[in-house]
C-alpha positions in Angstrom: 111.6 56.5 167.5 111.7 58.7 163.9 113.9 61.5 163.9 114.6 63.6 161.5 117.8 65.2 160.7 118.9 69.1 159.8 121.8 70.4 158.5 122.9 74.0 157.7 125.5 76.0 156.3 125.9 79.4 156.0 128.2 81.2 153.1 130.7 83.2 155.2 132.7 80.9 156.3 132.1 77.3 155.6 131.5 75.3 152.5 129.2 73.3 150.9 130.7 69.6 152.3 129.9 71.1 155.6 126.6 69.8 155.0 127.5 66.5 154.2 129.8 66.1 157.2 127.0 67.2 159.9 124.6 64.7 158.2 127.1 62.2 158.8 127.6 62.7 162.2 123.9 63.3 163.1 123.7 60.2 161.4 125.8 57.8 163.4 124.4 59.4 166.3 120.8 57.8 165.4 122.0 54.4 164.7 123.8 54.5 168.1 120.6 55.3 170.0 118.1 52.8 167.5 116.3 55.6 165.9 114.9 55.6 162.5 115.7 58.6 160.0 112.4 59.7 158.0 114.4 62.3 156.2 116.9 64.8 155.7 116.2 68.8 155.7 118.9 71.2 154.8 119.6 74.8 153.9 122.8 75.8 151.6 124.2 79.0 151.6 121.8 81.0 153.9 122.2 82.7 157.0 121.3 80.9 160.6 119.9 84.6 161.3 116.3 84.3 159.8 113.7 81.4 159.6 112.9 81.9 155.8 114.6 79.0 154.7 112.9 76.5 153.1 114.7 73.8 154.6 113.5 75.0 158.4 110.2 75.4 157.1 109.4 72.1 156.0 111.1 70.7 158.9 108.9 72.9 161.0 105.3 71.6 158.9 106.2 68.0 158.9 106.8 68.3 162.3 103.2 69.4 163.1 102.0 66.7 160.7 103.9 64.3 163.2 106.4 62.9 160.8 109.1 62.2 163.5 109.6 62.3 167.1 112.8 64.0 167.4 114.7 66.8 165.6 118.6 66.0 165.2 121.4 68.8 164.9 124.7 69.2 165.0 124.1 72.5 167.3 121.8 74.9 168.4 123.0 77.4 165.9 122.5 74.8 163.1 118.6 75.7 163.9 118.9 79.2 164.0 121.3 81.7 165.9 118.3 84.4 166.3 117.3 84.2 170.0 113.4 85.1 169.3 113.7 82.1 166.2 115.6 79.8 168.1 112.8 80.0 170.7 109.9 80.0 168.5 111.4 76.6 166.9 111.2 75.3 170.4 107.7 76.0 170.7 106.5 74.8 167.7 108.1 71.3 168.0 107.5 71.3 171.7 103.6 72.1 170.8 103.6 69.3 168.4 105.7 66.5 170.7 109.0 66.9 169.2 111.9 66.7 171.2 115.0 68.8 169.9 118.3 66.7 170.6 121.8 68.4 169.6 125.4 66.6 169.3 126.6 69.6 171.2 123.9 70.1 174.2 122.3 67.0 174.5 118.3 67.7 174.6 117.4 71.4 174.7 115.5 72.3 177.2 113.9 76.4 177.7 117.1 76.9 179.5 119.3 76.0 176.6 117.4 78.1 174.3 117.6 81.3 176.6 121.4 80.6 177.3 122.3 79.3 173.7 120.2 81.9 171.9 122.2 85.2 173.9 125.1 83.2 172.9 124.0 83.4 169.4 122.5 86.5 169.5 125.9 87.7 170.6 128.1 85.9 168.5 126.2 87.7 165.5 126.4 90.7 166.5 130.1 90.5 167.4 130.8 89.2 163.8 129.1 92.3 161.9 131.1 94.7 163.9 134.6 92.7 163.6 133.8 92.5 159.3 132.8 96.7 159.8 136.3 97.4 161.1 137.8 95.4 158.6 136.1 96.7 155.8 136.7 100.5 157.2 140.3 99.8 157.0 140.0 98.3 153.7 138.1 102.0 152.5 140.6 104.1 154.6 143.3 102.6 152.6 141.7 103.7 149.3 140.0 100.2 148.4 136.8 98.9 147.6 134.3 98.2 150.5 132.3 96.3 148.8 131.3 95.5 145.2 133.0 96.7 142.0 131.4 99.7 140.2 130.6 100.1 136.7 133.7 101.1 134.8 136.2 99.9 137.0 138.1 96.5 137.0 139.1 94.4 140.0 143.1 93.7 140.0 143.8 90.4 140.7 147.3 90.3 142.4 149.0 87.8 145.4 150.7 88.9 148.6 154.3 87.5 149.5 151.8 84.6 150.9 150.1 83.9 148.3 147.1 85.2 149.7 145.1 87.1 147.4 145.1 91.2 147.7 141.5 92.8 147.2 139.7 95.7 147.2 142.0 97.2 144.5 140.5 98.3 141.3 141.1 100.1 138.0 139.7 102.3 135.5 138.2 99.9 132.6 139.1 102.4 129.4 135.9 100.7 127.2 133.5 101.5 130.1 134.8 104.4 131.2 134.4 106.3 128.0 130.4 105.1 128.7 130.5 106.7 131.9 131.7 110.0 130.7 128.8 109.5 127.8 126.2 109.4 130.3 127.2 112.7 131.7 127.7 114.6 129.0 124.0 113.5 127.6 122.4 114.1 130.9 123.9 117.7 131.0 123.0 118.3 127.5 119.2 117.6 128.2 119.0 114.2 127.2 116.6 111.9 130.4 118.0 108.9 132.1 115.4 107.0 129.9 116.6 108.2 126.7 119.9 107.4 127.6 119.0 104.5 128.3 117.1 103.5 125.4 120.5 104.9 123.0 122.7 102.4 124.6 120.8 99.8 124.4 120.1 100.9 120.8 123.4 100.6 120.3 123.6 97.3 122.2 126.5 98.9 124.7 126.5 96.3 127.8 124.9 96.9 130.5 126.5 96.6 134.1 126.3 93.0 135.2 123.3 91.5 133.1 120.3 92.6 131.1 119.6 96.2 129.2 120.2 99.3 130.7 117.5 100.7 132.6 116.1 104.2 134.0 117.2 103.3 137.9 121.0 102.3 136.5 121.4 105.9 135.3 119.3 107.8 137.9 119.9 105.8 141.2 119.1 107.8 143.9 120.7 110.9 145.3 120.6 110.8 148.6 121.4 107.0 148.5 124.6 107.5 145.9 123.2 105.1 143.8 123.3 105.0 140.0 125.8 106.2 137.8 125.2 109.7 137.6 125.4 110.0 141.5 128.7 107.7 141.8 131.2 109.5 143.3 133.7 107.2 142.8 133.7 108.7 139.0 135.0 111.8 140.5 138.1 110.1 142.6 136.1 110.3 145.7 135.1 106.9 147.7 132.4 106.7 149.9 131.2 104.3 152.2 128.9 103.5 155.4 126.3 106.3 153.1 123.7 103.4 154.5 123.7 100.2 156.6 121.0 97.2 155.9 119.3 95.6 158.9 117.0 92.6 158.3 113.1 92.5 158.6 112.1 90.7 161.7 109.3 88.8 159.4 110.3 88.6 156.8 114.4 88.5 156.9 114.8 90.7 154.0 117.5 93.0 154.2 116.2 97.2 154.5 118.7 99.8 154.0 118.5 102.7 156.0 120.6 106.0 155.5 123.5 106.8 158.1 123.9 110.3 159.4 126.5 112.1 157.3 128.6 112.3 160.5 129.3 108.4 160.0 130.4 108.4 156.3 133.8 107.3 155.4 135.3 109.3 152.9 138.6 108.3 151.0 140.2 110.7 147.8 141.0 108.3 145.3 142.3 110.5 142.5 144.0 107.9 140.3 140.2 106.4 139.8 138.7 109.8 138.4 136.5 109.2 135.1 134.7 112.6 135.1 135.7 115.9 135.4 134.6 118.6 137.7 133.3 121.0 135.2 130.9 117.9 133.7 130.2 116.2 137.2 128.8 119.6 138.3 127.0 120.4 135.2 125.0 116.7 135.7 124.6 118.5 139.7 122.8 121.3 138.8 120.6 119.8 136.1 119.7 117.6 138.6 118.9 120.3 141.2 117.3 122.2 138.7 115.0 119.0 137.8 114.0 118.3 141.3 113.1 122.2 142.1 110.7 122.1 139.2 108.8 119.0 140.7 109.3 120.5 144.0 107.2 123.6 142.6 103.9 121.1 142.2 100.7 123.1 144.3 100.0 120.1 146.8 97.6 122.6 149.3 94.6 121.3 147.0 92.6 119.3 148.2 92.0 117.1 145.2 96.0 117.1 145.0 95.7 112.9 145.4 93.1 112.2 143.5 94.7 114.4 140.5 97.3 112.3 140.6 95.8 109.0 140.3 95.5 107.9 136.4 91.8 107.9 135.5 90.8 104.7 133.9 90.8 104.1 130.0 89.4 101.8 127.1 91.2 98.5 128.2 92.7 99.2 131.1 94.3 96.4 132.8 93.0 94.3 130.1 95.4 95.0 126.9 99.0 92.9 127.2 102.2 93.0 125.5 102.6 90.5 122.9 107.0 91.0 123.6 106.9 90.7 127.4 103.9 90.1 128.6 103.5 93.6 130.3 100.2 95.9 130.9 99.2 98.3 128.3 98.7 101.5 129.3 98.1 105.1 127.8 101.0 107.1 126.4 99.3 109.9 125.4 95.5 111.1 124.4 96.1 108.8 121.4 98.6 105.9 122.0 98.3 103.2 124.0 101.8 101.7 125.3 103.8 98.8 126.6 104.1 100.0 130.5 107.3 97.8 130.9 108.9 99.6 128.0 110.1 102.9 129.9 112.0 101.2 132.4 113.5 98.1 130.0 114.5 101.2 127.3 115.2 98.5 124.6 113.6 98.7 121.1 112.0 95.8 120.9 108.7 98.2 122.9 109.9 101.5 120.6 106.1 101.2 118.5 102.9 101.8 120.4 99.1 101.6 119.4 97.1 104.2 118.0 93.7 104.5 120.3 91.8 104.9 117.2 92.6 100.9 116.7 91.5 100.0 119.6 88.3 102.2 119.5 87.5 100.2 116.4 87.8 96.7 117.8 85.3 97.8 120.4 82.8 98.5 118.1 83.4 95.3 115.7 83.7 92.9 118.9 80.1 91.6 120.1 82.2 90.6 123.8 81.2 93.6 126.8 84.0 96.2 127.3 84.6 94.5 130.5 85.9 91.4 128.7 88.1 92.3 125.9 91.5 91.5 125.8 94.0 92.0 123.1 97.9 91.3 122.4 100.5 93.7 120.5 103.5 92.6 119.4 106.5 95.4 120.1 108.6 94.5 117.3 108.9 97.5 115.2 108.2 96.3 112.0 105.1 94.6 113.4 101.8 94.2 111.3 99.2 96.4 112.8 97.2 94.1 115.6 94.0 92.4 114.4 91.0 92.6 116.3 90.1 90.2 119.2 88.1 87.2 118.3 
């Protein structure tokens, strides 16, 4: 008989020789019984709570290309610990004449996937609500809840055991100073793209890596994302603002916004970076900036089809020669890199005039249709030559 083998971690709470130890076992468990090993499939790292893995996957198509006869694990929840996966893996090999065999329940059978996969299912749902408390407790206490904002450095300190303490933090003087520069030119008139474009100007890093961008600085305000709507810079921590459940097809993680009446909120003066007089200046510039789109007449009935750009001389023909991004049209006469606004950096400051373009239309003998032409950001780029 050929028999394939699966293993699975998941990040939580095992480690990457956990993979090599069920292999092993799987292993002596087909030489007892005779049975050839074709191969090995395995997932690292990922979650037994979704079936978009690529290690499942490819055990699931070599199994319809009738590879093996059996499917070895070390358990059930090796497979998957989703009751409506688990049982769709047992249709699939049972549709294509693989058996499923686990150390720990012998040959499943329908009524080990509809015991097992409640089991799962349960186990699951028990362990997000027992990590919920703990991080609640963590937040009531005044520490993080999750990860480390910008301006603010993780303290790394032991307990009498040894163990290590976490969730405490502190202000970071270099980046705070950053922070505080972000208010005061948003409340002076400057856009979260300008900003943006200044500090990386002046090469100032970004949180984690890469340039700064529009959505760092503007976030989302009923979210609490992106600097200017961080709390946390006014010694106030909030948490539980959202909660992420996964998509049923695809396994991707969706947020969705809790009710206010479910928000944990902790003072946390000592962590203050911006004042109240600046933080509510930024407030009511951004109030101010939402009323005035909120103004927009949307009774016409042409209000959609205003809004959709009409189409220009090259459009979705012309690419950046930095980044490889669409062209598009900045104004009446410039044509620009559309993956400048959000990257901000000055390598896509310079545009191109129309009037160029216009011109290599009429020297180019190629249809409209098929012209294509590169521009090189850098600003002290020659002027582009015309397509050949």
């Amino acid at each position: 008989m050929k028999v394939a083998l699966y293993a699975r971690y998941s990040s939580d709470n095992q480690r990457d020789a956990s993979i090599a130890d069920q292999l092993r076992v799987c292993r002596t468990h087909a030489e007892k019984q005779s049975w050839t090993i074709v191969e090995d499939y395995t997932d690292h790292a990922i979650s037994g709570a979704s079936l978009m893995r690529p290690g499942i996957q490819a055990l699931i198509a070599d199994a319809q290309r009738g590879r093996f006869q059996i499917v070895l694990a070390e358990a059930m929840d090796r497979l998957s610990r989703d009751q409506e996966d688990i049982a769709g893996v047992f249709k699939r090999m049972n549709y294509a004449g693989v058996r499923i065999v686990t150390l720990s329940e012998g040959e499943v059978s329908h009524l080990h996937v509809g015991l097992k996969g409640t089991m799962n299912a349960l186990f699951l749902k028990d362990l997000a609500e027992k990590t919920h408390r703990g991080l609640r407790g963590r937040v009531e206490q005044g520490k993080s809840g999750g990860g480390n904002a910008y301006g603010y450095d993780v303290v790394r300190k032991l307990d009498a055991n040894g163990e290590p303490i976490r969730g405490d933090r502190t202000i970071n003087p270099a980046e705070a100073e950053v922070v505080r520069r972000i208010f005061r030119d948003f409340a002076a008139g400057l856009g979260p793209r300008a900003i943006a474009f200044r500090l990386n100007d002046e090469r100032i890093p970004a949180p984690g890596s890469g340039a700064w961008g529009f959505s760092t600085i503007h976030g989302n305000r009923e979210r609490g994302t992106g600097i200017l709507n961080n709390e946390m810079y006014v010694g106030r921590l909030v948490w539980n603002r959202q909660r992420f459940i996964k998509d049923p097809d695809t396994g991707k993680r969706v947020s969705r916004l809790n009710p206010e009446s479910e928000w944990v909120i902790q003072e946390v003066p000592e962590l203050r970076i911006v004042d109240q007089e600046l933080w509510d200046a930024v407030k009511a510039r951004q109030a101010s900036v939402s009323a005035s789109r909120d103004t927009r007449d949307t009774s016409s009935p042409d209000h959609f089809r205003e809004k959709r750009r009409p189409r220009y001389l090259f459009s979705g023909l012309s690419k950046c020669g930095c980044c490889g991004g669409g062209y598009s049209m900045i104004s009446g006469t410039l044509l620009g890199c559309s993956a400048a606004r959000p990257r901000a950096t000055r390598a896509h400051a310079t545009t191109a005039p129309i009037s160029v373009a216009r011109s290599w239309s009429g020297a180019s003998s190629m249809p409209c249709a098929t012209i294509s032409w590169t521009r090189t950001c850098s600003p002290n780029s020659a002027p582009p030559s015309p397509p050949r």
